[in-house]
Kinemage of the C-alpha trace (Angstrom):
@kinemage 1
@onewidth
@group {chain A} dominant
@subgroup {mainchain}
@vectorlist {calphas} color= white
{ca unk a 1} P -17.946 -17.842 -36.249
{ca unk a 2} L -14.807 -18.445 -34.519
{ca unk a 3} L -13.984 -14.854 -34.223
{ca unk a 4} L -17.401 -14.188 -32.948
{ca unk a 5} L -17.110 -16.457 -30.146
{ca unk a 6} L -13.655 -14.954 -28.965
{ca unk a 7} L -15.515 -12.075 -29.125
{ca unk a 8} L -18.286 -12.687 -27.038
{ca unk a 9} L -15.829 -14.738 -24.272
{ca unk a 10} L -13.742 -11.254 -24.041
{ca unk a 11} L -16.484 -9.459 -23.518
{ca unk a 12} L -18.146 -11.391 -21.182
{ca unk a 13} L -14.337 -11.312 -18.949
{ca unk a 14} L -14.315 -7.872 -19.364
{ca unk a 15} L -17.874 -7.563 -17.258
{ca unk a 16} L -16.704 -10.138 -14.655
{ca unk a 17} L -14.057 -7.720 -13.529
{ca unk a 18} L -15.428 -5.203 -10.913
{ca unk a 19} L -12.783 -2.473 -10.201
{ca unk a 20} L -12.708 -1.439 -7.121
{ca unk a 21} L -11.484 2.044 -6.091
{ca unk a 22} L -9.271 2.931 -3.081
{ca unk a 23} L -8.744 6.030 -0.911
{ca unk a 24} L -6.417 8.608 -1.434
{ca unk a 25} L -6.747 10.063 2.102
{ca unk a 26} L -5.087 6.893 4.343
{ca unk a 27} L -2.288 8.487 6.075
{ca unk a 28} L -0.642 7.682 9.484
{ca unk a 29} L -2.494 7.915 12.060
{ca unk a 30} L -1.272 11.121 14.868
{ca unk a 31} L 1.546 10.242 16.448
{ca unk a 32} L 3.588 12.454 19.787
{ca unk a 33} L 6.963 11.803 18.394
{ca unk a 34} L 9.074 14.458 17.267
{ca unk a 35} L 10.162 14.259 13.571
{ca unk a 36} L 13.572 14.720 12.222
{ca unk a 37} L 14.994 18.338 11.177
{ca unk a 38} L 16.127 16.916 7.553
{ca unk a 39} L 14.569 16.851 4.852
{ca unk a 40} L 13.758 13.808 3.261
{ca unk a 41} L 13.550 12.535 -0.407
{ca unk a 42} L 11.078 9.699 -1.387
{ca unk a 43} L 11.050 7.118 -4.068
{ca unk a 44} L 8.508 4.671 -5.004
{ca unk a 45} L 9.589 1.762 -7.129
{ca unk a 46} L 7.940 1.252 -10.727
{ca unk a 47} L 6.829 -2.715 -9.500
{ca unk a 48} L 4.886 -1.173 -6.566
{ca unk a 49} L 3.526 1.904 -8.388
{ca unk a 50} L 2.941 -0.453 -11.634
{ca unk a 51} L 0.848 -3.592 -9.700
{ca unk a 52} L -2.381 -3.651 -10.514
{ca unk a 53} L -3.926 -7.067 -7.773
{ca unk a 54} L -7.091 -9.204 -8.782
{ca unk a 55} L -8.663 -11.609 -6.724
{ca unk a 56} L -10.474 -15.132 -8.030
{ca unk a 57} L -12.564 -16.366 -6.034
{ca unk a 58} L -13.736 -20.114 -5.733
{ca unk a 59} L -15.973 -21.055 -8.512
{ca unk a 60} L -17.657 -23.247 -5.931
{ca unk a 61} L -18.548 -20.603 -4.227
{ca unk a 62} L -20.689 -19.187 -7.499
{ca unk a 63} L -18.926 -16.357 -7.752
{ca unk a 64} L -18.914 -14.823 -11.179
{ca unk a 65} L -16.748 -11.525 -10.187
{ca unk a 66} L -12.824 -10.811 -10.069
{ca unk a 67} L -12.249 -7.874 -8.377
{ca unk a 68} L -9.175 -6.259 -9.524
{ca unk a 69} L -8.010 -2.867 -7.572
{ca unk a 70} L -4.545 -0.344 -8.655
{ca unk a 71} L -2.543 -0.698 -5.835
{ca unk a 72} L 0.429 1.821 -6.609
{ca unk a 73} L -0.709 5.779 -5.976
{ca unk a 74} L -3.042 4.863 -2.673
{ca unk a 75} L 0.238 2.722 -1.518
{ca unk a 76} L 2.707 5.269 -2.399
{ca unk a 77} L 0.944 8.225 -1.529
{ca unk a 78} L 0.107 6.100 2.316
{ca unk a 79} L 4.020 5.925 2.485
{ca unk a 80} L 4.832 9.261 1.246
{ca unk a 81} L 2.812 10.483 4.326
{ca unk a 82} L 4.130 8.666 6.962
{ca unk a 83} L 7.657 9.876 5.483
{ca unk a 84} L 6.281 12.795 5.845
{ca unk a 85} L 5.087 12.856 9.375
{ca unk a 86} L 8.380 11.446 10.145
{ca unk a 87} L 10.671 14.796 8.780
{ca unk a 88} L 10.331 18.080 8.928
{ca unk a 89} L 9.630 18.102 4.986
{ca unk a 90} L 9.090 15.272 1.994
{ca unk a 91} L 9.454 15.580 -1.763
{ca unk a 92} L 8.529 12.655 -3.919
{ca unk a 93} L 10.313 11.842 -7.327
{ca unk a 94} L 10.187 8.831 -9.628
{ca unk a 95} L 13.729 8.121 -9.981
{ca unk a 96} L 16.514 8.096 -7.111
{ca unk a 97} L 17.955 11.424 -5.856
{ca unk a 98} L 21.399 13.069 -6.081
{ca unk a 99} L 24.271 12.905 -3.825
{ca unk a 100} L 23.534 15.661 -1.520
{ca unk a 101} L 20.339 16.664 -2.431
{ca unk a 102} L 18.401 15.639 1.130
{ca unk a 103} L 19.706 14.435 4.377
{ca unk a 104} L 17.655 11.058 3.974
{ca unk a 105} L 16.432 9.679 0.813
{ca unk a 106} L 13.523 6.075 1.822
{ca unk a 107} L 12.742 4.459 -1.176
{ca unk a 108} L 9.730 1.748 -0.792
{ca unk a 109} L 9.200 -1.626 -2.885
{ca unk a 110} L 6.216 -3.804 -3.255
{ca unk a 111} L 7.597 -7.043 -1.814
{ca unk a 112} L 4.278 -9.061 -1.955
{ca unk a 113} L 0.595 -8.773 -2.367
{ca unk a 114} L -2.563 -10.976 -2.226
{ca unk a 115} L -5.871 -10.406 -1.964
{ca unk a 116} L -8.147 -13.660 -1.415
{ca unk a 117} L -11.701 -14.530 -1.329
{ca unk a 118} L -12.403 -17.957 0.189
{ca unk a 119} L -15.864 -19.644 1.476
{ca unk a 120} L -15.867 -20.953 4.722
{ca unk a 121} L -17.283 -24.113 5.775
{ca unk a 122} L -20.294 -22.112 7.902
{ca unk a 123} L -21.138 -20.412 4.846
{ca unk a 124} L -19.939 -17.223 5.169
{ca unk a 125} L -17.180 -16.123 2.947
{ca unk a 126} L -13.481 -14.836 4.287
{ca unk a 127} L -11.971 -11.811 2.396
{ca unk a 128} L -8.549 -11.609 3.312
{ca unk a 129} L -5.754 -8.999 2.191
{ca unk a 130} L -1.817 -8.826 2.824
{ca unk a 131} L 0.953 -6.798 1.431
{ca unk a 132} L 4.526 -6.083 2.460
{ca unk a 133} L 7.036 -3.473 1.708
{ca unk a 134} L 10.915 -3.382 1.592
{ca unk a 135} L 11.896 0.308 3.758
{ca unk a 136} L 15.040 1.336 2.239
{ca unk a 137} L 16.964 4.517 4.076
{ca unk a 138} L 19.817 6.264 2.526
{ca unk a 139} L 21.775 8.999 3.729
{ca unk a 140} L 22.885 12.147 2.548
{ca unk a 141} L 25.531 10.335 -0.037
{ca unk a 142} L 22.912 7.761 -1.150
{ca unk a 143} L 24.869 4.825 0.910
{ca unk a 144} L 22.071 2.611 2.449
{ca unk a 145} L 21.501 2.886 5.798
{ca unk a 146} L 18.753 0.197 6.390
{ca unk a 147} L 16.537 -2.000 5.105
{ca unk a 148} L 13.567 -3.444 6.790
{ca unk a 149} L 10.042 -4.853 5.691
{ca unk a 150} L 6.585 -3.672 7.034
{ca unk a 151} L 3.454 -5.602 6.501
{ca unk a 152} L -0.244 -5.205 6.489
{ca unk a 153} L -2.898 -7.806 7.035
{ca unk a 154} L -6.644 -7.671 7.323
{ca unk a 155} L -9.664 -9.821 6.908
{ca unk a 156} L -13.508 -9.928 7.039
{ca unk a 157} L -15.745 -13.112 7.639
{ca unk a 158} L -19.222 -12.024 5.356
{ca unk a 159} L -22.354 -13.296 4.257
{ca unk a 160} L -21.965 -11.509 0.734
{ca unk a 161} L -18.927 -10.128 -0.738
{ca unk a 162} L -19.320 -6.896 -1.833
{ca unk a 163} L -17.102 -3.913 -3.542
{ca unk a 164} L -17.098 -1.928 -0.147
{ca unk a 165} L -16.378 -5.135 1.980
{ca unk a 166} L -13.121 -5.872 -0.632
{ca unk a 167} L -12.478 -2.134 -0.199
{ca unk a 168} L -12.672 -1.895 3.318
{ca unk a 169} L -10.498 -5.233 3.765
{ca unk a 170} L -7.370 -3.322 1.438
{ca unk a 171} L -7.739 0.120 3.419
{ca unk a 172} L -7.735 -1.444 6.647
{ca unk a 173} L -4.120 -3.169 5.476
{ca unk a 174} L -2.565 -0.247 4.030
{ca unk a 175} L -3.721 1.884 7.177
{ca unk a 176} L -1.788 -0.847 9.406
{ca unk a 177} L 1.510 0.069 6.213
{ca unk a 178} L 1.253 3.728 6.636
{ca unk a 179} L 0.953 3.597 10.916
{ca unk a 180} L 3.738 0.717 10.628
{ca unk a 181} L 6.537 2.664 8.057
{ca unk a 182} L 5.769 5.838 10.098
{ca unk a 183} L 6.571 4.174 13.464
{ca unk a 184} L 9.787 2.112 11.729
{ca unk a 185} L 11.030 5.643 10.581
{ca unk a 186} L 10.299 7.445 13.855
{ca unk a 187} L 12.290 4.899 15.657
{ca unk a 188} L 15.286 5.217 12.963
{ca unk a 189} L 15.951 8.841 13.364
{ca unk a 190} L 19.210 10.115 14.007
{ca unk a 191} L 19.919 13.860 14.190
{ca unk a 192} L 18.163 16.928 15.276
{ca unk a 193} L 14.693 16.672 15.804
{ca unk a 194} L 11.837 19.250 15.339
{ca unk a 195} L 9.710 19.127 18.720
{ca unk a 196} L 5.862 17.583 17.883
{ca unk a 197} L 3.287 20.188 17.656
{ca unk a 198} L 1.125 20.072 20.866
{ca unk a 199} L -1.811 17.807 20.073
{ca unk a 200} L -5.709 19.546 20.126
């Protein structure tokens, strides 16, 4: 009977959690700079491509959902274009680079992320995400260079929480990561620079 009940308890978890999908296509938006002539070798850390973030809201607020969303590729691959848009060529890997191998190698780390869901006193309900990232830049020898932090932040008062309000809440703050690590490498370059295609 016991067993049964553990069962039942697991399953019922298992239905509360509503996944919730993110974009593959957020990338930096245009940008008149020129980008630097190296090439440039990019590394995402297993703790950012490994976290997985889940949100619980208020039981007060009768909510019977945790949304729960895989942060790493859409992060990564945001980053990996604005390194992108920021040299004259990108190549991704999971482990660090040789000595050598590129001009610049930027490795990224999660540094923290939290998605809330909160009922305000009106009675509408505030969704609120925020994530940072550690900017690491290496040069051609692997010695770092720099290390900065870029953060994104977004929220949404609702009536009803829904997967495309969550999901437009976490887009909105990794489109503010991607714009932010492309303008913190743009303004790092040292070097030749490739002149910015003439804008449409």
């Amino acid at each position: 009977m016991r067993r049964l009940a553990l069962l039942v308890a697991a399953a019922c978890c298992t239905a509360c959690v509503k996944p919730v999908l993110l974009s593959a296509a957020i990338e930096p938006g245009l940008s008149g700079a020129d980008r630097s002539s190296e090439k440039a070798g990019v590394v995402c850390s297993p703790s950012l491509l490994g976290h997985v973030e889940r949100a619980h809201p208020s039981t007060l607020a009768g909510f019977a959902t945790t949304w729960e969303f895989e942060l790493g590729e859409p992060l990564c691959n945001a980053l990996f274009k604005s390194v992108e848009s920021s040299y004259r060529a990108a190549q991704r890997a999971t482990t660090p680079y040789h000595k050598g191998q590129f001009g610049r190698v930027v490795q990224f780390d999660l540094r923290n992320s939290s998605l809330s869901i909160v009922p305000q006193a009106k009675g509408s309900t505030r969704v609120a995400y925020t994530l940072s990232v550690v900017v690491e830049r290496y040069g051609r020898d692997l010695r770092l260079m720099s290390r900065n932090v870029v953060t994104g932040n977004s929220l949404v008062d609702c009536k009803k929480v829904t997967d495309r309000v969550v999901k437009q809440v976490v887009e909105a703050a990794l489109q503010q990561i991607a714009d932010d690590a492309s303008s913190l490498l743009v303004a790092r370059l040292d070097g030749p620079r490739v002149p910015a295609s003439p804008q449409r």
